[in-house]
C-alpha positions, 0 to 999 in steps of 0.5 A, spaced: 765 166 097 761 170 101 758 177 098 758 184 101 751 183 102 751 177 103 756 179 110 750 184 111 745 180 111 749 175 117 751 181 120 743 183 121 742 176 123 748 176 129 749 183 131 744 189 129 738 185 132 732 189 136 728 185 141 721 184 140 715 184 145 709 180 145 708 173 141 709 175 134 715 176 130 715 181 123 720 182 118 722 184 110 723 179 105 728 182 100 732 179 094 739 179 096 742 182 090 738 188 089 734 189 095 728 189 092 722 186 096 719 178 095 711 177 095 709 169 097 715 167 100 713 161 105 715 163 112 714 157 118 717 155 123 722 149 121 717 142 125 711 145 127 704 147 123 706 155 124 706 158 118 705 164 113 706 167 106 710 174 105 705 179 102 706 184 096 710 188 100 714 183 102 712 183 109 710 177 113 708 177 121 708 170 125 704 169 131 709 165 135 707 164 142 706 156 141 714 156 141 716 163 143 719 159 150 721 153 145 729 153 144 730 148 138 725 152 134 728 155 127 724 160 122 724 158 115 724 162 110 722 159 102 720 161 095 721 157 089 726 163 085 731 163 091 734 159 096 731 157 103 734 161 109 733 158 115 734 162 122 737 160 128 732 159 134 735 166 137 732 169 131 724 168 134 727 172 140 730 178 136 728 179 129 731 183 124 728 188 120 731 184 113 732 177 111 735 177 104 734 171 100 739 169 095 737 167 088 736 160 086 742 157 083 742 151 078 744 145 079 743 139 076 747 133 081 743 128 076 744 126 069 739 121 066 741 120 060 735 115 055 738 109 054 736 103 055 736 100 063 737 108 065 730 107 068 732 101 073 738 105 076 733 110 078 728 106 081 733 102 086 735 109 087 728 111 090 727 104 093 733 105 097 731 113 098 725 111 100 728 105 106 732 109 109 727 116 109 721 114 111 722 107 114 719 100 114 713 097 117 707 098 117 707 105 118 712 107 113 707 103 108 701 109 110 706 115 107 707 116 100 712 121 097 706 125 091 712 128 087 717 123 088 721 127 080 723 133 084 728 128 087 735 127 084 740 122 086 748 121 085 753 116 087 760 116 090 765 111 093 758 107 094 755 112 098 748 114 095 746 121 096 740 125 095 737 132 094 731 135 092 729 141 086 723 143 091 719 140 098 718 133 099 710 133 099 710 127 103 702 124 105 702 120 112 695 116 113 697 113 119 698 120 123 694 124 118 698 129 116 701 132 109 707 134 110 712 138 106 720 136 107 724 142 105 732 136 105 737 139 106 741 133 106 742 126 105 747 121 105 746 113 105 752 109 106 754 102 104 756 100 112 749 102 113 749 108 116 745 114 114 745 121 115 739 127 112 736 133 115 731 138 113 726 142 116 718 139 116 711 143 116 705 140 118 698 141 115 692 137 119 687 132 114 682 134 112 677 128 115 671 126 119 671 126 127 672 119 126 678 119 121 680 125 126 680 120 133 684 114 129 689 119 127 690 121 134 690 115 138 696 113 132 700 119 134 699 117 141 703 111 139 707 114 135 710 119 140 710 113 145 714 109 141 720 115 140 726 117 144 722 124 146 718 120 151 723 117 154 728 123 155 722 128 158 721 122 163 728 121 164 730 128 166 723 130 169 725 123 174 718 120 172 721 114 168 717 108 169 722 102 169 716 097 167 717 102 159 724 102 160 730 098 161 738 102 161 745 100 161 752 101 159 753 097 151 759 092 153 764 091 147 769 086 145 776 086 142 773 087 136 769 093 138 763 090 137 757 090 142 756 084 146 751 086 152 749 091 157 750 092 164 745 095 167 744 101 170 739 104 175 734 110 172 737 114 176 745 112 177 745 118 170 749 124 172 743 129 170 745 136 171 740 142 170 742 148 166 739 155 164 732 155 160 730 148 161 735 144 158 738 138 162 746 135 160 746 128 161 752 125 162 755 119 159 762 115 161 759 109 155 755 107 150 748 109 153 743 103 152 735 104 151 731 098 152 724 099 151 720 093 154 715 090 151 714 094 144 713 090 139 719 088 134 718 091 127 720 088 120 728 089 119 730 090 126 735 085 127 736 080 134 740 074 135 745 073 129 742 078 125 747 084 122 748 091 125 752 096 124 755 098 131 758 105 133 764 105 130 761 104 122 762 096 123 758 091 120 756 085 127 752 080 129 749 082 136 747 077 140 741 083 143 734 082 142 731 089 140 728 093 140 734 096 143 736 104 141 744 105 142 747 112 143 754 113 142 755 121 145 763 124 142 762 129 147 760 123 153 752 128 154 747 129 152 743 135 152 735 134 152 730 139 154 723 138 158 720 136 152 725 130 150 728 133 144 736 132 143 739 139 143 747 137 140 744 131 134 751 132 132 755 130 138 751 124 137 751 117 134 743 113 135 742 107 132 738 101 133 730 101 134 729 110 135 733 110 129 730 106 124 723 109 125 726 115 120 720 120 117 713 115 118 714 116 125 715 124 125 711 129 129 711 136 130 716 138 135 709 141 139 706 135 140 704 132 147 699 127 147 692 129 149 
């Protein structure tokens, strides 16, 4: 149920907010239930490396003028004692003065009772965690999860289901960064599909000059190997038809993908809207052929199994690496940047897809 002062604090948060001039952003963190003021809250923005600690007041004030103009960045707010507060991104345009943490609950969704073969159960779990968090390959290989005892797992109907008691302090040596992941949600499904969120802070290695420049050549391949890439150019109409092939996924009876009938980069009905976002309009399933990249372990081609839009195991007859969007509401909204701005609306999978947390950069990031 919501609480008094819990409806206080939404209606802060959506109606009684004051505009802010400048690059900065300043508010109190105070305990929800009697008012009083939190000390060394972890205040960021959610994907970035912009972030800072509530001081004994209370008070934090966040310089935000890498992602002032950005309209996908969200302020997370977290503390051991209370429960993470994430705000829309409107909130880094009109701060209130306020935001009132609820304390931590206790929750246990795993039981592990000590008996003999327990421990077994628990390591399938995190195998299979592990696969479908942060991927497979040789990137996937470079990222270990430092304390994987913070996660607790559950099954139902066949479904594996994760949360976690703290951050995910993830260590990625290919891309060189230590990263804590704040899950919100995870869910692996017996069909193949699988579904998390969480909000990610970046923190740069600390290494040599030489460590440093192979770090950054690995981020310029990691970015070029992702969707952002190909949304920035398809929207900008830089798309480069020797990187990129696309079409429409043609299906069967069956509902199974058979193949695509191309398209032309510009045959996309894409529609500019306010703030530098752009609808691209779909009338089926879009197909996405990055031409030339290097097929990965796992990734399924001729007679292979695949899980096809509608949660169906199927043999495709595609060579990969090909991405499949199936968008419920026929669009996709992307902004100059190349980040998907309604996820929700849409079902990705194929080769982007499989690529999970090994691949994952700050949504600030552009290759030098």
């Amino acid at each position: 149920m919501t609480t008094p002062k819990r409806s206080l604090a939404l209606a802060a948060l959506l109606g009684m907010m004051t505009p802010l001039g400048g690059q900065s952003i300043s508010a109190v963190i105070a305990n929800q239930t009697d008012g009083g003021v939190v000390a060394d809250a972890f205040v960021f923005i959610a994907n970035t490396s912009i972030g800072t600690i509530s001081g004994q007041d209370g008070r934090f004030e966040l310089d935000i003028s890498a992602v002032a103009e950005r309209e996908e960045a969200s302020l997370v707010v977290s503390h051991l004692n209370y429960a993470t507060q994430t705000l829309e991104p409107s909130a880094l345009r009109a701060m209130p003065d306020t935001i009132y943490l609820e304390p931590a609950a206790v929750s246990i969704n795993e039981v592990v009772v000590a008996r003999k073969g327990r421990g077994g159960l628990r390591a399938r779990r995190m195998k299979a965690f592990r696969t479908q968090f942060i991927g497979t390959g040789r990137a996937a290989q470079s990222v270990k999860i430092t304390n994987p005892d913070v996660l607790l797992f559950s099954e139902e109907h066949g479904a594996l289901h994760a949360s976690a008691t703290a951050p995910l302090q993830l260590s990625n040596e290919w891309l060189g960064y230590d990263i804590e992941y704040f899950l919100k949600e995870f869910e692996s499904y017996p069909s193949g599909d699988v579904r998390y969120a969480g909000s990610a802070f970046f923190r740069e290695k600390e290494v040599s000059p030489r460590e440093r420049a192979r770090y950054h050549r690995n981020r310029s391949t990691a970015y070029h190997q992702t969707s952002r890439k190909f949304f920035a150019a398809l929207v900008s109409g830089t798309l480069d038809t020797t990187e990129y092939a696309i079409g429409y996924a043609t299906l069967d009876h069956r509902l199974e993908v058979t193949g695509t009938t191309p398209l032309r980069a510009n045959a996309l009905p894409i529609l500019p809207l306010e703030g530098d976002r752009y609808e691209i309009r779909l009338s089926g399933i879009l197909a996405v052929h990055v031409l030339g990249a290097p097929r990965k372990k796992g990734q399924p081609s001729t007679g292979e199994q695949v899980t096809t839009p509608y949660g169906q195991q199927t043999t495709t007859r595609l060579y990969l690496p090909i991405t499949y969007y199936n968008a419920r509401t026929r669009k996709i909204i992307v902004n100059r940047y190349g980040t998907i701005l309604n996820p929700k609306d849409i079902e990705e999978f194929g080769y982007w897809a499989q690529q999970r947390t090994a691949y994952l950069l700050p949504f600030t990031y552009q290759p030098e």
